[in-house]
N, CA, C and O of each residue as an XYZ file, in Angstrom:
524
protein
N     107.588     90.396    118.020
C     106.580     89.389    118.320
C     105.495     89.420    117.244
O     104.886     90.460    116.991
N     105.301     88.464    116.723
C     104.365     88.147    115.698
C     102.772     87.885    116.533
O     102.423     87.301    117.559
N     102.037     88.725    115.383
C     100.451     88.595    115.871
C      99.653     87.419    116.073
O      99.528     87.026    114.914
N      99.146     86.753    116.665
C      98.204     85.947    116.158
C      97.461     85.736    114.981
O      97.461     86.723    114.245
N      96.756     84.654    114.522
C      95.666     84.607    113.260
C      94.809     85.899    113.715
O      94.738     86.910    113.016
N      94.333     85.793    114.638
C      92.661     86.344    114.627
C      93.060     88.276    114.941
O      92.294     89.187    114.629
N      94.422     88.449    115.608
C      94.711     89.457    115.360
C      95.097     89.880    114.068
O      94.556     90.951    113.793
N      96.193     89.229    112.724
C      96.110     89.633    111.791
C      94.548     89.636    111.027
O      94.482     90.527    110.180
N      93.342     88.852    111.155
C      92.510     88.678    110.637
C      91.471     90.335    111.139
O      90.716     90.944    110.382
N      91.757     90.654    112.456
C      90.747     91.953    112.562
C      91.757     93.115    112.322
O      91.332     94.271    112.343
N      92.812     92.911    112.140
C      93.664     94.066    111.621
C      93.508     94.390    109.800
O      93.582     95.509    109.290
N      93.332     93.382    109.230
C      92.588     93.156    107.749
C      91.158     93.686    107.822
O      90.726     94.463    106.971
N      90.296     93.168    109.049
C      88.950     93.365    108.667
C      89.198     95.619    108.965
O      88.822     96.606    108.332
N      89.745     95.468    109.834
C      89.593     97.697    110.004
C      90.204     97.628    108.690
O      89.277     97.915    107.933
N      90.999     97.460    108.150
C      91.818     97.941    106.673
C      90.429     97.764    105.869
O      89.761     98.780    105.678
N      90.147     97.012    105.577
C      89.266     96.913    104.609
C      87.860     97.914    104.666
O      87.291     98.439    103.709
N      87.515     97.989    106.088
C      86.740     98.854    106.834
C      86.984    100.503    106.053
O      86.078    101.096    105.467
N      87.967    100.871    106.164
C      88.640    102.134    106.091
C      88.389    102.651    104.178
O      87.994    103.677    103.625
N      88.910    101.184    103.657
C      88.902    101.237    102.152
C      87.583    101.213    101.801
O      87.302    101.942    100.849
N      86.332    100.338    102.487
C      85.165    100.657    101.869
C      84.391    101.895    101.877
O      83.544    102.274    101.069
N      84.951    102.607    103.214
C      84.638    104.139    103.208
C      84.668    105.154    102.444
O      83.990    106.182    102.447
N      85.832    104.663    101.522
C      86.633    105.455    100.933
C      86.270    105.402     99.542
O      86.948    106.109     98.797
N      85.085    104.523     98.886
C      84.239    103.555     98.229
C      85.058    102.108     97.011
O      84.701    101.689     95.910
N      86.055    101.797     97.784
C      86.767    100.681     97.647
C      85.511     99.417     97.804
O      84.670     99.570     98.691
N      85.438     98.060     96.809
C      84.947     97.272     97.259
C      85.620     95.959     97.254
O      86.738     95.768     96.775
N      84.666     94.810     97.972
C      85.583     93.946     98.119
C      85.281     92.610     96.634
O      84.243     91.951     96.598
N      86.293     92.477     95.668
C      85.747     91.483     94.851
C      86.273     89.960     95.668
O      85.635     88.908     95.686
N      86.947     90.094     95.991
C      87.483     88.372     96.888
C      87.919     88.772     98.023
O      88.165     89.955     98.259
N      88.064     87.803     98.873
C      88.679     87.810     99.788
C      89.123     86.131    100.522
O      88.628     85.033    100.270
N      89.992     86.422    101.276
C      90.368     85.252    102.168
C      90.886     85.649    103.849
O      90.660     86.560    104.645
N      91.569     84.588    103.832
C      91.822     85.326    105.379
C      92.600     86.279    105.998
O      92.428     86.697    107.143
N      93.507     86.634    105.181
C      94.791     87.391    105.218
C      94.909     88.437    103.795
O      95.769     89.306    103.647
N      94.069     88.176    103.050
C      94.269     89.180    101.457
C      93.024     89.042    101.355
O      92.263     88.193    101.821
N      92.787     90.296    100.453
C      91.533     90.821     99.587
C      91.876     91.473     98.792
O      92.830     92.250     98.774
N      90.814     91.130     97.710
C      91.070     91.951     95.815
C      90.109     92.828     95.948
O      89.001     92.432     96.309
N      90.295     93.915     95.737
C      89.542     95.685     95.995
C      89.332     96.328     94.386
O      89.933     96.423     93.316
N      88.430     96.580     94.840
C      88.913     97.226     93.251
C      87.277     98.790     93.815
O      86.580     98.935     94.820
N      87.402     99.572     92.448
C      87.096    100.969     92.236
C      86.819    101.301     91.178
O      87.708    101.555     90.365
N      85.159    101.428     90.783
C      84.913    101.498     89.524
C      83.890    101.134     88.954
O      83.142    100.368     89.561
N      83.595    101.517     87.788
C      82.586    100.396     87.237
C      83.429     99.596     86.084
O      83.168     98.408     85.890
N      84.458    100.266     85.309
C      85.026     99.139     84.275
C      84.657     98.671     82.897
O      85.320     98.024     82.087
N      83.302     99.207     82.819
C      82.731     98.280     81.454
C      83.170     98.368     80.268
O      84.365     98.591     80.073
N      82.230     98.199     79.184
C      83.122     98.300     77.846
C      82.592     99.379     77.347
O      81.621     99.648     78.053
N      82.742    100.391     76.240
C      82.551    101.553     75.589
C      82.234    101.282     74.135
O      83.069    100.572     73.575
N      81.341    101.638     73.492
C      81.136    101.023     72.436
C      81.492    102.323     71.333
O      80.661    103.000     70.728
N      83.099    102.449     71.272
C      83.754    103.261     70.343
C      83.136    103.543     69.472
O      82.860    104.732     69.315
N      82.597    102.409     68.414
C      82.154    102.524     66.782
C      81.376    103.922     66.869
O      81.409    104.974     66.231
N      80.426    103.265     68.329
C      78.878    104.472     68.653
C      79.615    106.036     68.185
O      79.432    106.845     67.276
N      80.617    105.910     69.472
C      81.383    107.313     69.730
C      81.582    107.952     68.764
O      81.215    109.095     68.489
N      82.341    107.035     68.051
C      83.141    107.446     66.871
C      82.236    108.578     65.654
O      82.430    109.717     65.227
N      80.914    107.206     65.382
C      80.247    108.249     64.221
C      79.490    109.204     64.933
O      79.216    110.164     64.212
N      79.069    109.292     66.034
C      78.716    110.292     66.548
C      78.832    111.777     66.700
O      78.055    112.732     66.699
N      80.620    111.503     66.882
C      81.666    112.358     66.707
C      81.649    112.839     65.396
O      81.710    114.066     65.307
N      81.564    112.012     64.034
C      81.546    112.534     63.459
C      80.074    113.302     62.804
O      80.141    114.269     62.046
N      79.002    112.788     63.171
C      78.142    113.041     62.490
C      77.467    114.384     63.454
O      76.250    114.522     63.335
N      78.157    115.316     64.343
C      78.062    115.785     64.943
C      79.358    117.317     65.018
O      79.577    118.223     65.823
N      79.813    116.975     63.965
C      81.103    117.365     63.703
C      81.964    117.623     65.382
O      82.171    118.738     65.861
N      82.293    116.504     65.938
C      83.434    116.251     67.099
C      83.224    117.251     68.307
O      84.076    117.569     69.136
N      81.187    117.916     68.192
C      81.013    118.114     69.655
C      80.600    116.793     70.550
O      80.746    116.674     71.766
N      80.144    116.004     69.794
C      80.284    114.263     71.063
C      81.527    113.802     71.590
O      81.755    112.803     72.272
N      82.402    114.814     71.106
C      83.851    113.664     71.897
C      83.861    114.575     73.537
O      84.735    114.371     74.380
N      83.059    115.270     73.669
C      83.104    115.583     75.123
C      82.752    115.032     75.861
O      83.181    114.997     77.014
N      81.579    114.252     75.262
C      80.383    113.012     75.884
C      81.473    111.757     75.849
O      81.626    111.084     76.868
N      82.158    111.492     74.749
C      82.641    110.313     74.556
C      84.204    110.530     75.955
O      84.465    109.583     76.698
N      84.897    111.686     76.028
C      85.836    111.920     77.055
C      85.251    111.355     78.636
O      85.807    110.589     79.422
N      83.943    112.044     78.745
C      83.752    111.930     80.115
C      82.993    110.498     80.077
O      82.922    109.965     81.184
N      82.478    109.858     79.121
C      82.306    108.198     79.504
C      83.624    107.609     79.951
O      83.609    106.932     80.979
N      85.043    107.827     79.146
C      85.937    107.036     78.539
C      86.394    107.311     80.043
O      86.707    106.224     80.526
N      86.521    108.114     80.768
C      87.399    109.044     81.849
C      85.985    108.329     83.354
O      86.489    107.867     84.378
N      85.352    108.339     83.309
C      84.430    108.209     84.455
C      84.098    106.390     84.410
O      83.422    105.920     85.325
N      84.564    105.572     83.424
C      84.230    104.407     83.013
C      85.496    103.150     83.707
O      85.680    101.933     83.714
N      86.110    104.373     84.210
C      87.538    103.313     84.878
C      87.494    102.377     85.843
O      86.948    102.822     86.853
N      87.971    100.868     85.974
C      88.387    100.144     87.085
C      89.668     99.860     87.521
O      90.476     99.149     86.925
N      89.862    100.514     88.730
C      90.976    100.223     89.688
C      90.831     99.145     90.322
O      89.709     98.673     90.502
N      92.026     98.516     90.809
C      92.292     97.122     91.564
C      93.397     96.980     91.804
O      94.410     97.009     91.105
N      93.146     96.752     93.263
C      94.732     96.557     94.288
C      94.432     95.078     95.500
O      93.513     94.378     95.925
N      95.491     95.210     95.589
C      95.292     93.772     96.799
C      95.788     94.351     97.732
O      96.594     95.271     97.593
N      95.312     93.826     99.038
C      95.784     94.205    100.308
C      95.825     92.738    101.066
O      94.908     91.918    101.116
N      96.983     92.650    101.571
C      97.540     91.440    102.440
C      98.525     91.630    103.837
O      99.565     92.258    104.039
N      97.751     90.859    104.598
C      98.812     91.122    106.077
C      99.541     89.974    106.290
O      99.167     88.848    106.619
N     100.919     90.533    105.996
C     101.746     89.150    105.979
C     101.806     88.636    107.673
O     100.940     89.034    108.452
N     102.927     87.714    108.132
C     103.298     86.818    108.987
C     103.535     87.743    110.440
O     103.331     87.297    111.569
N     103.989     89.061    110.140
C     104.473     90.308    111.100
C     103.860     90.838    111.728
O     103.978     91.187    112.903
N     102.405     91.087    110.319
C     100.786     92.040    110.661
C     101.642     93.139    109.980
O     101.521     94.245    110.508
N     102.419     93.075    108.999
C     102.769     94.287    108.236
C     101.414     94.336    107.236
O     101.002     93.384    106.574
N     100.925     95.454    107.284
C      99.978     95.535    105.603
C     100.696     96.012    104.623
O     101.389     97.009    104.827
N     100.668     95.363    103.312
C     100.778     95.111    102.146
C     100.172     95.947    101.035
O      99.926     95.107    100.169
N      99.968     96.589    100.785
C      98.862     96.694     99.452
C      99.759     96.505     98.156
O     100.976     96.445     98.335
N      99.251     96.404     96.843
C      99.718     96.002     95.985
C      98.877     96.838     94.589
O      97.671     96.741     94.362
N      99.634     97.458     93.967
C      98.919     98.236     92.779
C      99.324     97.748     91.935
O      98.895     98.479     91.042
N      99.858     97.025     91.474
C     100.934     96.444     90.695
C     102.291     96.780     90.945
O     103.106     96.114     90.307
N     102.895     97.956     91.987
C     104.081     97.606     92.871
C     103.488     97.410     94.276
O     102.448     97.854     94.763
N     104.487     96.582     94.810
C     104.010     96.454     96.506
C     104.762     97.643     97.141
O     105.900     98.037     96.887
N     103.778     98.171     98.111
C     103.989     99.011     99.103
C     103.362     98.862    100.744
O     102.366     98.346    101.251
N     104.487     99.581    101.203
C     103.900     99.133    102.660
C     102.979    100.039    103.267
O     103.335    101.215    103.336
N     101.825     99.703    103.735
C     100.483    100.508    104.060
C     100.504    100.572    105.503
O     101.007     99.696    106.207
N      99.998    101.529    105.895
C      99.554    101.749    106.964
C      97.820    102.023    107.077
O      97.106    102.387    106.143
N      97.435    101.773    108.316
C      96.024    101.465    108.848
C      95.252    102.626    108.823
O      94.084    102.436    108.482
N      95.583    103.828    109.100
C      94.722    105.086    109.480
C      94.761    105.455    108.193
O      95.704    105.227    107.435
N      93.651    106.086    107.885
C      92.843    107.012    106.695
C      94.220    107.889    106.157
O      94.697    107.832    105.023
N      94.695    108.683    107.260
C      95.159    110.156    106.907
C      96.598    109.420    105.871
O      97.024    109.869    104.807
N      97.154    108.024    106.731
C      98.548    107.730    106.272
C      98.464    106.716    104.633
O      99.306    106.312    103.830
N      97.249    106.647    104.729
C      96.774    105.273    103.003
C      97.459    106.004    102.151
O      97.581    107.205    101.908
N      98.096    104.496    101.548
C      98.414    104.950    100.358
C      97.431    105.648     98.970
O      96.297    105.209     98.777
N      97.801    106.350     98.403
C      96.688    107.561     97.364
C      97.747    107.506     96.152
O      98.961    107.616     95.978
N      96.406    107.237     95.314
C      96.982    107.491     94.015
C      97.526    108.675     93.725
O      97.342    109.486     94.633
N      98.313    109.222     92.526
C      98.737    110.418     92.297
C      97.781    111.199     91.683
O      96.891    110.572     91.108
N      97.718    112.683     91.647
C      96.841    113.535     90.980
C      96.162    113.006     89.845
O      94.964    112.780     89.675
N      97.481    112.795     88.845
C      97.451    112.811     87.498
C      96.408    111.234     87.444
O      95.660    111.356     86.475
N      96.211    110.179     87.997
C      95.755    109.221     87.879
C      93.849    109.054     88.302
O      92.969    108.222     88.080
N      93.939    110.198     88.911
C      92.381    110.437     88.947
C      91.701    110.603     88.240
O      92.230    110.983     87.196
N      90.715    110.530     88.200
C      89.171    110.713     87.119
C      89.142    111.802     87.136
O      89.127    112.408     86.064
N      89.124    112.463     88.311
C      88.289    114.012     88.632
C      89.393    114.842     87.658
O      89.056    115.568     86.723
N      90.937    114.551     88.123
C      91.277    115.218     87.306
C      91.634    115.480     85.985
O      91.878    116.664     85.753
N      91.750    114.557     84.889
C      91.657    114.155     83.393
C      89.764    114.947     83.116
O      89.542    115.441     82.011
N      88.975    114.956     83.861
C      87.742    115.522     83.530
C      87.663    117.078     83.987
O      86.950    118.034     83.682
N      88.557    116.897     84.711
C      88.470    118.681     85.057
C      89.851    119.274     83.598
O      89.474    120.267     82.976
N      90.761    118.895     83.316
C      91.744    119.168     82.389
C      90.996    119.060     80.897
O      91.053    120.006     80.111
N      90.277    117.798     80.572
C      89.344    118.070     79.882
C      88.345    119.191     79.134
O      88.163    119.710     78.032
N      87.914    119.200     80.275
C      86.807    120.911     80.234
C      87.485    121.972     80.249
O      86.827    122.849     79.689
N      88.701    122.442     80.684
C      89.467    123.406     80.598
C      90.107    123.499     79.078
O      90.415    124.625     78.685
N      90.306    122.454     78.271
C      90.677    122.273     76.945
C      89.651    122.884     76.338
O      89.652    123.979     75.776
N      88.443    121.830     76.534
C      87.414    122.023     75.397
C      86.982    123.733     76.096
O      86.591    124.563     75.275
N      87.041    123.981     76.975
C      86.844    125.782     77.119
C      87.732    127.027     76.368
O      87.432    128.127     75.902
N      88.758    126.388     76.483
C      89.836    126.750     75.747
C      89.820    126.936     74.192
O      89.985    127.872     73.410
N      89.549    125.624     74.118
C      88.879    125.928     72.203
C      87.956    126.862     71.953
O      88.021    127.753     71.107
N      87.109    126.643     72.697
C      85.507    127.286     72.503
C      85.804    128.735     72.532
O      85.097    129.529     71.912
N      87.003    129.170     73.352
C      87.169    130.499     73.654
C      87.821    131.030     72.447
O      87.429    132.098     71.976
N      88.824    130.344     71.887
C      89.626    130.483     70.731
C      88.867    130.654     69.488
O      89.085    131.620     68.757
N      87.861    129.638     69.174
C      86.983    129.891     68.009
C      86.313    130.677     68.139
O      85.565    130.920     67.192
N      86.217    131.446     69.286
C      84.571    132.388     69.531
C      85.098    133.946     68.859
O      84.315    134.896     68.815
């Protein structure tokens, strides 16, 4: 048995509920889908980095790592089709479920936290090596 509108519509509004918690926001929406995204996104002004890096002999690329790494935007869609199945969409579609514990999650390797924690373990690594 297929949901009603206004039931797929508050079954979208808790999903979305759940994702803003999670600090997901909403860039569009309609009645049945919303564009989410995570981030700030902006632009990086390399050239800066670059001579910095060099005029610093390449202790700024730690500064320039954790802009480049903390500067990311994510964006997924979430849609409740005709069923009240949820949808999300990362650029593959997968089928979501409603509760926190069962959301779909990016993989390790795709996090911020961790490219900045692998990061610092490098540049510690050097530091230890040259010392």
């Amino acid at each position: 048995m297929n949901p009603s509108n206004e039931e797929r519509k508050l079954k979208l509004a808790r999903v979305l509920a759940v994702e803003a918690n999670s600090g997901w926001k909403v860039e569009s929406q309609t009645e049945y889908t919303a564009v989410l995204y995570y981030g700030k996104g902006g632009k990086i002004n390399h050239i800066l980095h670059l001579l910095l890096s060099l005029i610093t002999f390449g202790i700024w690329l730690i500064v320039w790592i954790i802009i480049g790494l903390s500067n990311q935007r994510k964006t997924k869609v979430v849609a409740i089709d005709e069923s009240g199945e949820i949808i999300v969409d990362f650029g593959t579609v997968r089928t979501f479920v409603a509760s926190e514990n069962d959301r779909v999650k990016y993989p390790l390797w795709k996090s911020k936290q961790f490219w900045m924690i692998i990061g610092f373990l490098v540049l510690f690594g050097l530091f230890i090596i040259g010392s």
